[in-house]
MDAnalysis code that builds the backbone (N, CA, C; Angstrom):
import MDAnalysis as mda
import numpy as np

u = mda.Universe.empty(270, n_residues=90, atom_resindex=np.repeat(np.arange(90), 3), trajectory=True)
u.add_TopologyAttr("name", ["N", "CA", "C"] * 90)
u.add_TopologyAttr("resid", np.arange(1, 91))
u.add_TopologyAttr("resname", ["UNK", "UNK", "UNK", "UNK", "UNK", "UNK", "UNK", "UNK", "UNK", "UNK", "UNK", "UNK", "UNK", "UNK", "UNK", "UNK", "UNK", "UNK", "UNK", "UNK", "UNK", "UNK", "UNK", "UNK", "UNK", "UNK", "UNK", "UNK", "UNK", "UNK", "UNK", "UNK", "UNK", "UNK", "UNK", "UNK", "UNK", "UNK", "UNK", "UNK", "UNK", "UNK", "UNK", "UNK", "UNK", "UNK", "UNK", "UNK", "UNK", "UNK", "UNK", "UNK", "UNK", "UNK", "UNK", "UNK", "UNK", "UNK", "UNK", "UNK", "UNK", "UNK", "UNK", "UNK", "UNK", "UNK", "UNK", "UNK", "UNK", "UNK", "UNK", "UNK", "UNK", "UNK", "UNK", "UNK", "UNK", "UNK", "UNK", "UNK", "UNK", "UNK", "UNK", "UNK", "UNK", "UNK", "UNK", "UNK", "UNK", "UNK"])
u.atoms.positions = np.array([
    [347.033, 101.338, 107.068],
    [348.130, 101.650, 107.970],
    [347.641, 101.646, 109.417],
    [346.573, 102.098, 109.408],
    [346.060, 102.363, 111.066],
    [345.455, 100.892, 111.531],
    [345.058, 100.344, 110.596],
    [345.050, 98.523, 111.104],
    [346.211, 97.777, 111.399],
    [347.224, 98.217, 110.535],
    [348.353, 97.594, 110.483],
    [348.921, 98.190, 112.498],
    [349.056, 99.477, 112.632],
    [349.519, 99.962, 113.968],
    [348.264, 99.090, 115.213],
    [347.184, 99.080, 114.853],
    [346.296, 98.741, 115.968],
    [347.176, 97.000, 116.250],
    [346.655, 96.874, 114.991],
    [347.338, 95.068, 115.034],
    [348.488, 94.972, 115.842],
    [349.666, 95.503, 115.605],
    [350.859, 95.935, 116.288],
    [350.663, 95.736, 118.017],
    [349.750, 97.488, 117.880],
    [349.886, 97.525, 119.081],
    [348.800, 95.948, 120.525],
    [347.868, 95.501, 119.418],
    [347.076, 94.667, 120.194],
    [348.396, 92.930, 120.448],
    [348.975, 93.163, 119.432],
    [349.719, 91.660, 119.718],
    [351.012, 92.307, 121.097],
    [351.473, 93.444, 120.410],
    [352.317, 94.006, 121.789],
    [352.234, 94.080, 122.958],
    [350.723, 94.095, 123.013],
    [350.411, 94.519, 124.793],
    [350.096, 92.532, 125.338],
    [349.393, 91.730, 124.352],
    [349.539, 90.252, 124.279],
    [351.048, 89.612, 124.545],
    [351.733, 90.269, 124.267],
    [352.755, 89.263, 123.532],
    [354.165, 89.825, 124.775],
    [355.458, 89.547, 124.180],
    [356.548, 89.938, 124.988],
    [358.024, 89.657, 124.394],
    [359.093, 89.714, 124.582],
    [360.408, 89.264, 123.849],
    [361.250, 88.385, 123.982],
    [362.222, 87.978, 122.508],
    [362.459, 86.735, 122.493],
    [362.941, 86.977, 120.775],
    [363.337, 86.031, 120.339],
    [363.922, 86.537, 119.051],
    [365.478, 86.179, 118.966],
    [366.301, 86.800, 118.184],
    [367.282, 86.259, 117.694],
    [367.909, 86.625, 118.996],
    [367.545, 87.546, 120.092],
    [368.106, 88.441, 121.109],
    [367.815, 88.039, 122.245],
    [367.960, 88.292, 123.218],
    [367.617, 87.790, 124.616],
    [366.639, 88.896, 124.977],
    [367.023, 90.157, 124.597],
    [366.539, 91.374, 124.786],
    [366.477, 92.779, 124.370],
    [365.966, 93.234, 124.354],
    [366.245, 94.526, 123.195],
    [366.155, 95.828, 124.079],
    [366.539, 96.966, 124.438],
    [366.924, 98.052, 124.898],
    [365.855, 98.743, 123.877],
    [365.048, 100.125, 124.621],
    [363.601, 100.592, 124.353],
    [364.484, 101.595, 122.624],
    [365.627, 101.826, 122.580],
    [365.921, 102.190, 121.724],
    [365.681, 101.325, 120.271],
    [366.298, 100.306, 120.612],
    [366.302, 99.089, 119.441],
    [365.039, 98.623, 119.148],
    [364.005, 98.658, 120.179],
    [362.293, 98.339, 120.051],
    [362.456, 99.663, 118.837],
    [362.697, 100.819, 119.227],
    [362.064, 101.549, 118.736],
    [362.064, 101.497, 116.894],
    [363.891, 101.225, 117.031],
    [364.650, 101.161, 115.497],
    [363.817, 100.309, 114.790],
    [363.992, 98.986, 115.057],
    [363.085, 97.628, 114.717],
    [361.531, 98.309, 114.765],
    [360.531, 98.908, 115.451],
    [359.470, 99.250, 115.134],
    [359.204, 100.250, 113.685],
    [360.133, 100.844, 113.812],
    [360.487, 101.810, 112.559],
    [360.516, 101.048, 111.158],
    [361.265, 99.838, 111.415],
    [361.237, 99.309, 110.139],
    [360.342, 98.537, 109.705],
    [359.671, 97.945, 110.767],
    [358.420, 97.207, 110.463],
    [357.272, 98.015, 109.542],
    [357.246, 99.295, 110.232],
    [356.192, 100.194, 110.022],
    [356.938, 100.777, 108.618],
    [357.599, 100.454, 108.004],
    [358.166, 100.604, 106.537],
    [357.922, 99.372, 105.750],
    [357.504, 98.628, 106.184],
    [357.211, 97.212, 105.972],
    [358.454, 96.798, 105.403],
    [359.370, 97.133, 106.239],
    [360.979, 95.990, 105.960],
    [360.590, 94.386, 106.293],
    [360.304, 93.532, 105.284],
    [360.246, 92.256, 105.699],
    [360.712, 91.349, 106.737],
    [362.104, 91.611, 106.361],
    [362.907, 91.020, 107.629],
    [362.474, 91.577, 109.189],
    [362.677, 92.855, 108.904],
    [361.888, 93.621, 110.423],
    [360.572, 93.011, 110.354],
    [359.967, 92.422, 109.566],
    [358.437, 92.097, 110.416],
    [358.338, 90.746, 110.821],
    [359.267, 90.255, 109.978],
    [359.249, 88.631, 110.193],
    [360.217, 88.773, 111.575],
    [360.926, 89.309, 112.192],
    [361.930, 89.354, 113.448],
    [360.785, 89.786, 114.840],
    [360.329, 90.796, 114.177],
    [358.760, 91.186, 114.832],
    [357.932, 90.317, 115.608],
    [357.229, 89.812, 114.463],
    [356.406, 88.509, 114.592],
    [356.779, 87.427, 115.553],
    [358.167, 87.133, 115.159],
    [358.631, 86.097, 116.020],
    [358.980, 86.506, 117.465],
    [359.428, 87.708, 118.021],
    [359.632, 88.090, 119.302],
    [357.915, 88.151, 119.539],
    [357.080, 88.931, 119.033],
    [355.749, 88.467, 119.790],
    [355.105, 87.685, 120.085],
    [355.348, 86.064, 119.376],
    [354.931, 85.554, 119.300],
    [355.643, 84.541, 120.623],
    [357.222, 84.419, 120.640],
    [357.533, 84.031, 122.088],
    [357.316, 84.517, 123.414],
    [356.802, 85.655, 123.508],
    [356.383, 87.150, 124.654],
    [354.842, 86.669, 124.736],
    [353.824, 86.231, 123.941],
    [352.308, 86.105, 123.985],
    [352.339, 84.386, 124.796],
    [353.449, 83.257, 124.160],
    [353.744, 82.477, 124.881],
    [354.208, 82.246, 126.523],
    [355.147, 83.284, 126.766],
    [355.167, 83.488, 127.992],
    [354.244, 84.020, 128.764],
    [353.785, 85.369, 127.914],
    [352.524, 86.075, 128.862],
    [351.274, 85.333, 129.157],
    [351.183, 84.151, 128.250],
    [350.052, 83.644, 128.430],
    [349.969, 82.626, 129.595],
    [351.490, 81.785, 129.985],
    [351.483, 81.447, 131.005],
    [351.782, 82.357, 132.151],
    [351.097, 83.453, 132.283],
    [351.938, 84.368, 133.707],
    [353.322, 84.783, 133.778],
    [353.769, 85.233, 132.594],
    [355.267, 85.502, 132.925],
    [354.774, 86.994, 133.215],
    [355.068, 87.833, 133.992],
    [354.854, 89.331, 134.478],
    [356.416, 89.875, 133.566],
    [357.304, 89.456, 133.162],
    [358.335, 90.006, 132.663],
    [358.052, 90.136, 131.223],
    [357.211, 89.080, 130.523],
    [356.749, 89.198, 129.085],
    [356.000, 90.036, 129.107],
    [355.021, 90.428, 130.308],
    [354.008, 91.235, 130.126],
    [353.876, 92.916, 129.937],
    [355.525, 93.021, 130.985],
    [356.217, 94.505, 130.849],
    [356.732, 94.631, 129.339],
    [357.646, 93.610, 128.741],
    [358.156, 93.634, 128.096],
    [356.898, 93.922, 126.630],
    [355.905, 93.443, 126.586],
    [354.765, 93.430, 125.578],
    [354.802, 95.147, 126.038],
    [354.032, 95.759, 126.606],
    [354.197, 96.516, 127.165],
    [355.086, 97.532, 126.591],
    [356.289, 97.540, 126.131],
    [356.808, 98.525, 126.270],
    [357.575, 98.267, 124.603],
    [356.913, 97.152, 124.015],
    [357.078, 97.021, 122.991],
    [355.707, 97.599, 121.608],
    [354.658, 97.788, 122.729],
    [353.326, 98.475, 122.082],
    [353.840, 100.265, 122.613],
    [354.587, 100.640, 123.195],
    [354.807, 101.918, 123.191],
    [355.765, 102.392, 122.622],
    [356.641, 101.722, 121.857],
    [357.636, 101.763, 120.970],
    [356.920, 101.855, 119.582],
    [356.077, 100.957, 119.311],
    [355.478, 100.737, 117.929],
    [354.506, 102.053, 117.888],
    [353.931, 102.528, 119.187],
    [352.711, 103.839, 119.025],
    [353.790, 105.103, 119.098],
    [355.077, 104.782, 119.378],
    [355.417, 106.685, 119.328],
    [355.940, 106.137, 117.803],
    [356.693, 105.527, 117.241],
    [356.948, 105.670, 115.608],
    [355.654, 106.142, 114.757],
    [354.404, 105.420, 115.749],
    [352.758, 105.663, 114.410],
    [352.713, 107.145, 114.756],
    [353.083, 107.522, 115.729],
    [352.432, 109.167, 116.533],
    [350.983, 108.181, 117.137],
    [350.657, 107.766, 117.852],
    [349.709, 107.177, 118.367],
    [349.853, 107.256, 119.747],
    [349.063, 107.536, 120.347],
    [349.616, 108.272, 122.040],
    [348.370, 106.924, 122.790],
    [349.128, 106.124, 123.733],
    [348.817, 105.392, 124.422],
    [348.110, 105.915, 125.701],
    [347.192, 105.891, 126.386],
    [346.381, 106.807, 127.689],
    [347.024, 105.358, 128.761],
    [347.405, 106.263, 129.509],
    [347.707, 106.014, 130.907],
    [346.848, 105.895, 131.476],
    [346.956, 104.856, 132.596],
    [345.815, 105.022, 133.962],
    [346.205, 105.148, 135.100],
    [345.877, 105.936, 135.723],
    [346.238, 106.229, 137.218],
    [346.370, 105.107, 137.697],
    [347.232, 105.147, 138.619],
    [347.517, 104.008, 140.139],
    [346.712, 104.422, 141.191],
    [346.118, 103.072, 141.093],
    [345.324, 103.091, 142.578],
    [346.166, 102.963, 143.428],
])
């Protein structure tokens, strides 16, 4: 399970959104993270595919995939109870 959340969270902070949706509201990350982490198939295969268009963008410089990865690895760590550390702003 705790590979399964790391994995999660390492393609999340990579990756960004895209999927059957244009966009998902931090609520619906959250719902959809919930079910993944139940291993609802469909939720992982819907998963997969929004990270995998978000790691595409982020990889060319999209800064909007990159928030969006972002806030899709803090959705997936409050369902694990997994507390993400902040870093101060310089």
């Amino acid at each position: 399970m705790k590979k399964i959340v790391i994995g999660a969270l390492m393609i999340g902070l990579l990756a960004a959104c895209g999927g059957a949706k244009d966009s998902y509201s931090y609520s619906d990350k959250v719902a959809l993270s919930k079910k993944v982490m139940n291993s609802d198939s469909k939720a992982i295969k819907e998963y997969e595919e929004i990270m995998k268009k978000l790691s595409e963008k982020a990889t060319k410089g999209d800064q909007d995939a990159i928030k969006e990865a972002q806030e899709w690895a803090k959705a997936i760590a409050e369902v694990s109870g997994v507390e993400i550390p902040t870093t101060p702003a310089n």
